[in-house]
Structure formats: C-alpha cells, structure tokens
ROVO-98112 format. One record per residue (C-alpha): residue in three letters; x, y, z. Coordinates in Angstrom, 3 decimals, padded with zeros to 6 digits. Example, Ala and Ser with C-alpha at 12.3 -4.5 7.8 and 13.67 -1.06 7.14 Angstrom:
<rs>
+-----+----------+----------+----------+
|  aa |        X |        Y |        Z |
+-----+----------+----------+----------+
| ALA |  012.300 | -004.500 |  007.800 |
| SER |  013.670 | -001.060 |  007.140 |
+-----+----------+----------+----------+
</rs>
This chain:
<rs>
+-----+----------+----------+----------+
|  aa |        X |        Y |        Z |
+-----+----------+----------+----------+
| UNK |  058.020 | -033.775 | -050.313 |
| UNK |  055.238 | -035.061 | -048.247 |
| UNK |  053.467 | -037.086 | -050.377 |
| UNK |  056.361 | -039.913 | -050.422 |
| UNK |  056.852 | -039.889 | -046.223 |
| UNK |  054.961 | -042.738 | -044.451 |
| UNK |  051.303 | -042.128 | -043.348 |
| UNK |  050.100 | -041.885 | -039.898 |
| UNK |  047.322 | -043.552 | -038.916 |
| UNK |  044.138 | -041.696 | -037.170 |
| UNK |  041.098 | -043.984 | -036.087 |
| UNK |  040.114 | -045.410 | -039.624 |
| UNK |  041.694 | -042.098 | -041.562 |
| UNK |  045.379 | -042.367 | -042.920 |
| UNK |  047.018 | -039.100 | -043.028 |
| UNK |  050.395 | -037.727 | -044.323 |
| UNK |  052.730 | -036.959 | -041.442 |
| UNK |  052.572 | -033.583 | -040.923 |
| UNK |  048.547 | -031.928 | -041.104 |
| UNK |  047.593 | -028.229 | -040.819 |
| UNK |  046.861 | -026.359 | -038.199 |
| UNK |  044.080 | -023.215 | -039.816 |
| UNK |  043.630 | -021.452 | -036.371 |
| UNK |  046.044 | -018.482 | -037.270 |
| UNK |  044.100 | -018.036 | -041.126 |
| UNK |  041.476 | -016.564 | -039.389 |
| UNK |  042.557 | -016.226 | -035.247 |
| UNK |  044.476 | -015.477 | -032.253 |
| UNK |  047.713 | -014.066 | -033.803 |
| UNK |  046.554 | -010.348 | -034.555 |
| UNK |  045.114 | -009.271 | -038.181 |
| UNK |  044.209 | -012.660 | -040.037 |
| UNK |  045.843 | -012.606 | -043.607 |
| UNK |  043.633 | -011.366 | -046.412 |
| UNK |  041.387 | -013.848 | -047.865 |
| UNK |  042.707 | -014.665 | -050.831 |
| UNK |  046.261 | -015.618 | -049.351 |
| UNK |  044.358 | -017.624 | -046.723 |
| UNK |  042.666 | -019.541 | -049.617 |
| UNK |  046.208 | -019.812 | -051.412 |
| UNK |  047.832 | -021.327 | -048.613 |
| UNK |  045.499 | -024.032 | -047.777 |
| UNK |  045.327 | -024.725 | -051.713 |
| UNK |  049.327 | -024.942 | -051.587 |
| UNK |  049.203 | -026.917 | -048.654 |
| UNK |  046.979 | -029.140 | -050.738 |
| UNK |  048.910 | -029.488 | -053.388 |
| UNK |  052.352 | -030.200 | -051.093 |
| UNK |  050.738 | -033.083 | -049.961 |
| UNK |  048.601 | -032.249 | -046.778 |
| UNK |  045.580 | -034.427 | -045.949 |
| UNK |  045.269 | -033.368 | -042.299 |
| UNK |  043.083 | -029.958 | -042.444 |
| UNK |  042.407 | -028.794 | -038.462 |
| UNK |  039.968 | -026.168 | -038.012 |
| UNK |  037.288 | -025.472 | -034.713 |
| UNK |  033.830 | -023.814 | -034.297 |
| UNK |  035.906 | -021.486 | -032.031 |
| UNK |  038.255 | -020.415 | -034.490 |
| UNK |  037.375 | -016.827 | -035.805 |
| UNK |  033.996 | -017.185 | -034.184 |
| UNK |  033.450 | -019.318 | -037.315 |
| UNK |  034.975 | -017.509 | -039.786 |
| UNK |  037.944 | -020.325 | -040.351 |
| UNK |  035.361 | -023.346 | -040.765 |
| UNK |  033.710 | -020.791 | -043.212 |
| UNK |  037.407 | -020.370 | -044.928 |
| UNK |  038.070 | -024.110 | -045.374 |
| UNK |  034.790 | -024.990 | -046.004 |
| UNK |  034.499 | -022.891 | -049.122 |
| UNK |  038.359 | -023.332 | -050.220 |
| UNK |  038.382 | -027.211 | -049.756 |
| UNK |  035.105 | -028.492 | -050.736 |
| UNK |  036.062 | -028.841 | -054.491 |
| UNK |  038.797 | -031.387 | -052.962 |
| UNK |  037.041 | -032.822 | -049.431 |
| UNK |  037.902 | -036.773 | -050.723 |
| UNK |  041.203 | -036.386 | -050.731 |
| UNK |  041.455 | -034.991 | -047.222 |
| UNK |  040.895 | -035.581 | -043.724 |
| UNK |  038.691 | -033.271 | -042.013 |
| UNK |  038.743 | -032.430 | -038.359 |
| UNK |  036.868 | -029.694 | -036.211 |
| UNK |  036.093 | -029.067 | -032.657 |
| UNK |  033.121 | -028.565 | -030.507 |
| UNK |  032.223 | -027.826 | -027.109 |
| UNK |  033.636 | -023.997 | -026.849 |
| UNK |  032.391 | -021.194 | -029.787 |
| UNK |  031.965 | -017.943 | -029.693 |
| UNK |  028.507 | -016.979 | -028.034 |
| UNK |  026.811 | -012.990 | -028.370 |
| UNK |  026.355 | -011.271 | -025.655 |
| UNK |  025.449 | -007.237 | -025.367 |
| UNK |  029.157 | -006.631 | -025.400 |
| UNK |  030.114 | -008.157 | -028.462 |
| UNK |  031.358 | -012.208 | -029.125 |
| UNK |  033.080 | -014.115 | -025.978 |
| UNK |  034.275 | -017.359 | -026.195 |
| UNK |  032.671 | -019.760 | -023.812 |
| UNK |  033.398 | -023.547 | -022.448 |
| UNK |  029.899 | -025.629 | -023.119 |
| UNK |  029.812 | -029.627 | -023.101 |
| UNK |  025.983 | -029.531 | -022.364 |
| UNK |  024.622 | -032.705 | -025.527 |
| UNK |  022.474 | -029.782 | -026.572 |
| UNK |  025.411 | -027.369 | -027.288 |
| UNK |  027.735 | -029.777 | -029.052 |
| UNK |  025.094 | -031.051 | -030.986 |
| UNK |  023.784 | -026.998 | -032.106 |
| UNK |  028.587 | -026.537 | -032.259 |
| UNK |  028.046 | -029.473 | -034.807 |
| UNK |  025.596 | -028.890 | -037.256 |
| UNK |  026.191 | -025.220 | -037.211 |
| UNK |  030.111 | -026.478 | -038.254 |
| UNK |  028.347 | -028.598 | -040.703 |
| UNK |  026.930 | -026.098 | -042.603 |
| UNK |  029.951 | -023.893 | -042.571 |
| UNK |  032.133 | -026.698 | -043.748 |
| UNK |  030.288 | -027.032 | -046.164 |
| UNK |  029.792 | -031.026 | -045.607 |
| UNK |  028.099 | -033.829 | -044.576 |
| UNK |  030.068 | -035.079 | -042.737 |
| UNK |  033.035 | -034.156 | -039.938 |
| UNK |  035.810 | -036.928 | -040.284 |
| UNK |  037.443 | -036.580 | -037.174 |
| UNK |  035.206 | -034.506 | -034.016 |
| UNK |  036.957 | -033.227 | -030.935 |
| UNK |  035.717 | -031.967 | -027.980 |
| UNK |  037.456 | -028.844 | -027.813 |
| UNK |  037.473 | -028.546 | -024.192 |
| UNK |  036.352 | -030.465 | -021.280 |
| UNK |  033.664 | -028.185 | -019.642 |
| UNK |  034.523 | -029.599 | -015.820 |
| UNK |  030.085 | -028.768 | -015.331 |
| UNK |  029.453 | -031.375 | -017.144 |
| UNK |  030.498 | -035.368 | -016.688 |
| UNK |  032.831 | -036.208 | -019.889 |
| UNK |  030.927 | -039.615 | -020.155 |
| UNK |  027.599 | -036.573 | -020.864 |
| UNK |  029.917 | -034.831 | -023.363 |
| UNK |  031.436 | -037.991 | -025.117 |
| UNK |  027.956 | -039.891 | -025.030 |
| UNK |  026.241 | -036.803 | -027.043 |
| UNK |  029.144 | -037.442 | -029.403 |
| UNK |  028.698 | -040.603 | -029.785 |
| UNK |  025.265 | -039.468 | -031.439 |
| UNK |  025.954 | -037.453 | -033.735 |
| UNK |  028.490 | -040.737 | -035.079 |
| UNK |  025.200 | -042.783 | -034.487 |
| UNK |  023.381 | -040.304 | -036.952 |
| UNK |  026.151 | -039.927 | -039.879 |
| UNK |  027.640 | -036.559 | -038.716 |
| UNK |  030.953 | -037.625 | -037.668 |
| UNK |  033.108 | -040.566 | -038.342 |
| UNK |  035.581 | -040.836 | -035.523 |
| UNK |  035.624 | -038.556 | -031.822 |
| UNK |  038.874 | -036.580 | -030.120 |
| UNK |  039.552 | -034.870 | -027.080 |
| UNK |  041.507 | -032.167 | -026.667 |
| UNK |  043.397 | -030.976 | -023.925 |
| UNK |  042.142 | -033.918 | -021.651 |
| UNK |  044.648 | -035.882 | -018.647 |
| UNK |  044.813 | -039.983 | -019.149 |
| UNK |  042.229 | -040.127 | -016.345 |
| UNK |  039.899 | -038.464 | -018.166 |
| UNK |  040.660 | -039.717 | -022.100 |
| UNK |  040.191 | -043.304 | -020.353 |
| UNK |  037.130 | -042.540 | -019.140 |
| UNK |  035.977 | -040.811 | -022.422 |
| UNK |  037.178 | -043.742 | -024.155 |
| UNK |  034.900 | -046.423 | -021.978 |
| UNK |  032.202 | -044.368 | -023.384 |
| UNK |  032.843 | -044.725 | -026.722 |
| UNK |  036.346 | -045.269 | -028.728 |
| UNK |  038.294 | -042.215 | -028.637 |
| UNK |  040.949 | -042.004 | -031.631 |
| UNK |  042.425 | -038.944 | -031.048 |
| UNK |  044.176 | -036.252 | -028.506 |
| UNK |  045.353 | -032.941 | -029.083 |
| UNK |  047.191 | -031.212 | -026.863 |
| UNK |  049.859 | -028.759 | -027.256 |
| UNK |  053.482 | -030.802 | -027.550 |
| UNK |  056.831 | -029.607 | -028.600 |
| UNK |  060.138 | -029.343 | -027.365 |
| UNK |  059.291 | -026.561 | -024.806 |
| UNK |  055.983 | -027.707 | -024.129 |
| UNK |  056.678 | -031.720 | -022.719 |
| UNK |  053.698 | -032.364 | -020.502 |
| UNK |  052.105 | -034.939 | -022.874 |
| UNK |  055.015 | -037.411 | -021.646 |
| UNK |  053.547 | -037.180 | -018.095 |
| UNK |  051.078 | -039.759 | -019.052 |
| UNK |  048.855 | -039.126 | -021.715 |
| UNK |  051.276 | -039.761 | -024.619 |
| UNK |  051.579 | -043.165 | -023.026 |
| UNK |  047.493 | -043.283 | -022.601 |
| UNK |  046.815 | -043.101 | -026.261 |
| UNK |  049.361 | -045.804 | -027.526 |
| UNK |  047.485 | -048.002 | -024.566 |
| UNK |  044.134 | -047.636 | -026.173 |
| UNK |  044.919 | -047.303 | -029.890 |
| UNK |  044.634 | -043.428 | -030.365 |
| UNK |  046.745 | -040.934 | -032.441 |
| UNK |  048.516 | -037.848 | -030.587 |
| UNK |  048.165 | -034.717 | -032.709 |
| UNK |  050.532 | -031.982 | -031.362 |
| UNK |  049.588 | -028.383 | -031.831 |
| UNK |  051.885 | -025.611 | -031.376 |
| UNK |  054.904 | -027.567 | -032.799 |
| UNK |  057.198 | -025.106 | -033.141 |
| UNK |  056.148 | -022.891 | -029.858 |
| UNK |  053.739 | -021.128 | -031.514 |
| UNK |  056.892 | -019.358 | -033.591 |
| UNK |  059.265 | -019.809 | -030.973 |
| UNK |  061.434 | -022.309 | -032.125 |
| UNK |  062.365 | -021.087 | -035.791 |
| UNK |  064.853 | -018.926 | -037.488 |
| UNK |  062.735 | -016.224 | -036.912 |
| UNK |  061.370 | -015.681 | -033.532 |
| UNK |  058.578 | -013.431 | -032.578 |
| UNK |  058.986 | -009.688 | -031.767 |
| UNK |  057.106 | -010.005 | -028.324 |
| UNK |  057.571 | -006.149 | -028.381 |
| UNK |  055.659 | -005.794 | -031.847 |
| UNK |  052.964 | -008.250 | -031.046 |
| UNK |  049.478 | -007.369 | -032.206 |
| UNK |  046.958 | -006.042 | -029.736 |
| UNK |  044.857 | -008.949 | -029.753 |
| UNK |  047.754 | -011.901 | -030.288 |
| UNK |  047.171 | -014.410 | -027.644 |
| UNK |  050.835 | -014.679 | -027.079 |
| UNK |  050.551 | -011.088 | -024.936 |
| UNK |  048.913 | -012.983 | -022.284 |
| UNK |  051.546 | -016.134 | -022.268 |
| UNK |  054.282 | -016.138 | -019.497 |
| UNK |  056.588 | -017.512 | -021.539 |
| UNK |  056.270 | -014.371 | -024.199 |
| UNK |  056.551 | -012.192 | -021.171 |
| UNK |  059.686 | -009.966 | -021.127 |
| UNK |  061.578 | -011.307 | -018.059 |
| UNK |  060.834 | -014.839 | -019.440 |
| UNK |  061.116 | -014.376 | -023.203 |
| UNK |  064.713 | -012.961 | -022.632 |
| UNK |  065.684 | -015.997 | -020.894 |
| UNK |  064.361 | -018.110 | -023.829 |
| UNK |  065.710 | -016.613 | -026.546 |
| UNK |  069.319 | -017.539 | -025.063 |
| UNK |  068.409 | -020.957 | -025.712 |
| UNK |  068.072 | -020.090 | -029.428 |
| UNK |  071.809 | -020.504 | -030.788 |
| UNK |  072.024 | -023.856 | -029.384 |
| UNK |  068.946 | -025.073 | -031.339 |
| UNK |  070.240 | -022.935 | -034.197 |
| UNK |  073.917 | -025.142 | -034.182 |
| UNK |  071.786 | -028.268 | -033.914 |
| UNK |  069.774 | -027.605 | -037.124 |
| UNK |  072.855 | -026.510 | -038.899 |
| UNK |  074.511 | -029.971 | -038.200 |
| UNK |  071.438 | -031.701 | -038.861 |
| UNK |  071.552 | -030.200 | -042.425 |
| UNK |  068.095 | -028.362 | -041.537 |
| UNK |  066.249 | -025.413 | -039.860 |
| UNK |  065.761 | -025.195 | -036.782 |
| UNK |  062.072 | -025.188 | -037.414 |
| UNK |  062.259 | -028.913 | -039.232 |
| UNK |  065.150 | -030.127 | -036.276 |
| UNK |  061.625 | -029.255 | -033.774 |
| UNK |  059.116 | -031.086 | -036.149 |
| UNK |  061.720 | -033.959 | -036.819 |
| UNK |  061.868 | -034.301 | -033.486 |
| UNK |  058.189 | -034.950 | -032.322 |
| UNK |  057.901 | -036.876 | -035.646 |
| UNK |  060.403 | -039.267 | -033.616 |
| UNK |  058.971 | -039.050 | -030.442 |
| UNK |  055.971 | -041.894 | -031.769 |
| UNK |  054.835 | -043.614 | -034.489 |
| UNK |  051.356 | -042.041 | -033.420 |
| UNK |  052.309 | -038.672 | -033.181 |
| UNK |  051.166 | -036.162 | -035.813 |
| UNK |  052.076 | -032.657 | -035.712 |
| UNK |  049.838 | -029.853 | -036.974 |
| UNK |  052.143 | -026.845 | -037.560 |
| UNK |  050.248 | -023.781 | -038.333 |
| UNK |  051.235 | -020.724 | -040.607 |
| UNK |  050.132 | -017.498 | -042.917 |
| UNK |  053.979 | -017.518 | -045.024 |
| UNK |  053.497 | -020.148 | -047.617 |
| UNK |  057.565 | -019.998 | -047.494 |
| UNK |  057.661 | -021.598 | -043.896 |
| UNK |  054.643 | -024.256 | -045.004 |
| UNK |  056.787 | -025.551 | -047.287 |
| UNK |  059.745 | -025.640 | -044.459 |
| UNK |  057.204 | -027.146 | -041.890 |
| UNK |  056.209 | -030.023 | -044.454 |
| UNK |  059.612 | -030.357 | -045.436 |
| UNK |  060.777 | -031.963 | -041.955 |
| UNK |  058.896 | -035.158 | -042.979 |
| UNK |  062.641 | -035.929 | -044.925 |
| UNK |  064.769 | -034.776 | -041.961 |
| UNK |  066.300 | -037.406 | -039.616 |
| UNK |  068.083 | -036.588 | -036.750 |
| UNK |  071.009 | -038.404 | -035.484 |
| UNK |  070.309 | -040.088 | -031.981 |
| UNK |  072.702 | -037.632 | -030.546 |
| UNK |  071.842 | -034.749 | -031.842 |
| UNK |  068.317 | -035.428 | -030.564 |
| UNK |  069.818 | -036.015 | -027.461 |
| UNK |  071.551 | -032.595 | -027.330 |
| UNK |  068.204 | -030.961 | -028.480 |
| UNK |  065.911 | -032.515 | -025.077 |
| UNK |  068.923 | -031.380 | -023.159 |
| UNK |  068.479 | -028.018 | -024.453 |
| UNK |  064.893 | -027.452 | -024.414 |
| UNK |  062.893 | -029.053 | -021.943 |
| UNK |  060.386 | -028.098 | -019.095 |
| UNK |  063.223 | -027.521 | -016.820 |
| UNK |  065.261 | -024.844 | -019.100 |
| UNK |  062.455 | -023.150 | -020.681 |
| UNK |  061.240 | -019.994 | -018.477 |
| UNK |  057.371 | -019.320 | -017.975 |
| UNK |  054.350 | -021.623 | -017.863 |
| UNK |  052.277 | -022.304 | -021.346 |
| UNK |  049.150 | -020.620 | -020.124 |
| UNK |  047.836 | -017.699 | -017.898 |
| UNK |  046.275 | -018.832 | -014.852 |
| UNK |  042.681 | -018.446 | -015.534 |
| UNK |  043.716 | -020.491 | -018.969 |
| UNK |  045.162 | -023.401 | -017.005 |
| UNK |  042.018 | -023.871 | -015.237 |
| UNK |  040.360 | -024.296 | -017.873 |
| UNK |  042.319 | -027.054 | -019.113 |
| UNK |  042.196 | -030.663 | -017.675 |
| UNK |  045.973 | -031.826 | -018.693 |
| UNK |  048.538 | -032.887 | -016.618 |
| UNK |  051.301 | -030.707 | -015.368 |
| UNK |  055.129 | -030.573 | -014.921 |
+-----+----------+----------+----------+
</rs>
C-alpha cells in the first residue's frame, strides 16, 4: 500500500506520502479510545507503511507524546518524528487550560519536557505550535534555533503562520515545514502560503484532510457529538451550517464512485495532487478508515473529475468559517 508510493521530502527527512495525525488518540474529539487500541493503531499504522508520526505537547495535556513515546520507541529509526511547542497545557486552581507561550524560556521547558515523554533524544521535525503575537517570531524561531544548536531537534516548523510571517521565521533560521489546516473545504493555504513554502524549499503538511470527518462516507452526527469535541464550537458543525454542507455530500459521493474510490481517498488524492510538497496527516481511532486514508496514496484522479470536485467544494460553497472567533485570533493565517 504505502510503502511502494513515492516519498515526500521534509527538510533532510523522507517520508511516505501520507503521515499520521495522533491528536484524536488522546484529544479534542470526546472520550480518547482505550489505550490499548490507541497503541494498536499506531503499531498498524506502522506496519502499513507510515513514517510520518505527528504528535504536540498540547495534545492530551501530554498524554499523546506519552502514548507514542512508549508505543514507538522500540521502532523510532524507522520513523519521522514531529511535535509542537509553544502552547501546552498549564495548571491553574481550576484545573488544566491550554495557553499560547513563545517566550525562549517556555519552548525550551515545551521541549525537553516533550523529550522526556517521547521518550527520545531527539525531536526530528519541531514546530512552533502557534505564533504567540507577544512575542517577535524572529524571539520564538531564534530560541529554536537552539535547541537545533544543542542536538534536541533536527529541523524547525511553523504552524498556522501567513507567508509574511514564515518568511520572516525563515530569515532567522531555515524553516522546513508548515502546517496548517488544508482540504477541500478548508482552501486558505492557496492564498499565499502554499506558494511561500515551494519559494523557500519547505514541505506543506495539511491537517484536517478530510474536514475533520466531514468529507467521508460517514459524516459526523453533529447532534451526538461528545461534550467536550471541539467540533461543538466550529461554525461549520453548527446546525444552520452543517445542513447546508451535508447537501454537498452526494456530489462528492458520485465523484468517488467514478473515481473507483471513497470519497475519503477522492479528498486525500486530491491534496496529494495539489503539490509535490504537500503531505497530508489524516488522523483516526478506526483502524478500518487508516487503512482507507493510506490507501489514497494509489488513487489518481482524472483531471476532470478533480475539476468537478474544486467546483463542488470550495471556500465559496462550503457554509461556516473553520474557527470560532476567539480561535481565529489566535491564529496568524491568511483568510478567504
């Protein structure tokens, strides 16, 4: 399956196609799996050919760089290992809050404390997880740049960042990767900053490929949604909105069936063709749809089929915005 699709290249890392998102083993979508099917999943995703593990200090408050840590140690050579800094779960009286901190002396405590839950000496690939707007990115990037310097990381990504800023990141010190959210209902990447990291060398790694759920066979209950699933606060899961989007559904679902695929692998076939630098990072609990995410690294889509799907799904036909308001602030990307 994936181990016979061309690699994409990261910085100095060569990674199969399509990586792994582990946010929702341990976060954001409700009740986390138990652990043992966590561990079976990443082990399966392993074994299908994966060499792209994403994980983040925010993630579970730690719990999923504690999850792939332990699970993928036996096997870190034959992977690439990315996590995030710069926003982690902080205690207050009230219990654990997330909280936005590029001060050098937080992302280097975000670091080594992700060090030691990984398990590892090293963090291949180290994003900034968000631009904290306090503090000049050239402050953030340089304090990255340090912990490279001193053998913790090997390579340094931004995340949600506009051009303006990944250029100025990257003057700093090479920047090899961006991730921002990018799929077929999500298109702001092709503003500018999809452009920005051809110009200057660096891979685009798209989270949220398939609309975190939206665009598969199997759509989201919005109605059945767990308490604490981030999707309850997301206009586009919003009644009014998600009933508009779901009647784009059967068009994507015709597509797929013409293509000879799901609709799932018509999305991730899609980005896949967007750029030769663009590497998705689907994320799931079902080791069923893993092995349909992984298996759109062997779909191609005709040229006018693609052009029916960006027809159909595109900022302009899909209802809602991506984020909440006070979640837009807080991220520095450019929008439709």
């Amino acid at each position: 399956m994936l181990q016979a699709a061309p690699t994409r290249r990261i910085g100095p890392f060569n990674v199969a196609p399509i990586g792994l998102g582990c946010m929702n083993l341990s976060h954001a979508y409700g009740a986390p799996p138990p652990p043992a099917a966590a561990e079976t999943l990443l082990l399966q995703a392993l074994d299908l050919g994966v060499t792209l593990f994403d994980t983040a200090a925010l993630y579970g408050f730690g719990a999923n760089e504690t999850l792939v840590g332990r699970v993928l140690k036996p096997h870190r050579s034959k992977i690439t290992l990315a996590s995030k800094g710069g926003m982690a779960g902080v205690t207050f009286p009230d219990g654990v809050k997330r909280v936005i901190d590029g001060r050098p002396e937080a992302i280097r405590r975000h670091c080594e404390d992700s060090l030691t839950r990984l398990q590892t000496d090293v963090i291949d690939l180290y994003y900034l997880h968000r631009w904290d707007k306090r503090v000049p990115i050239e402050d953030s990037v340089g304090a990255m740049s340090r912990l490279l310097e001193q053998g913790k990381v090997r390579a340094l990504g931004l995340s949600e960042v506009s051009a303006a800023t990944l250029r100025r990141a990257h003057a700093v010190h090479p920047i090899v990767a961006v991730q921002t959210e990018y799929s077929l209902w999500t298109r702001n990447p092709e503003i500018a900053v999809l452009d920005a990291c051809r110009d200057i060398g660096a891979a685009f790694v798209a989270f949220s490929p398939v609309a975190r759920g939206f665009l598969t066979s199997s759509p989201p209950d919005v109605k059945a949604l767990d308490a604490k699933d981030i999707r309850r606060t997301m206009p586009r899961f919003e009644p009014s909105a998600w009933a508009a989007n779901l009647g784009l559904l059967d068009g994507l679902a015709a597509i797929a069936d013409e293509a000879g695929c799901t609709p799932a692998q018509a999305a991730l076939s899609w980005l896949l063709d967007r750029a030769d630098h663009v590497v998705p990072i689907p994320g799931t609990t079902n080791p069923s749809h893993l092995r349909e995410d992984l298996g759109a690294a062997d779909v191609h889509l005709p040229p006018a089929l693609k052009t029916r799907l960006e027809a159909l799904i595109n900022q302009r036909t899909v209802s809602g915005g991506r984020y909440a308001a006070a979640s837009q602030v807080e991220v520095d990307t450019e929008e439709f």
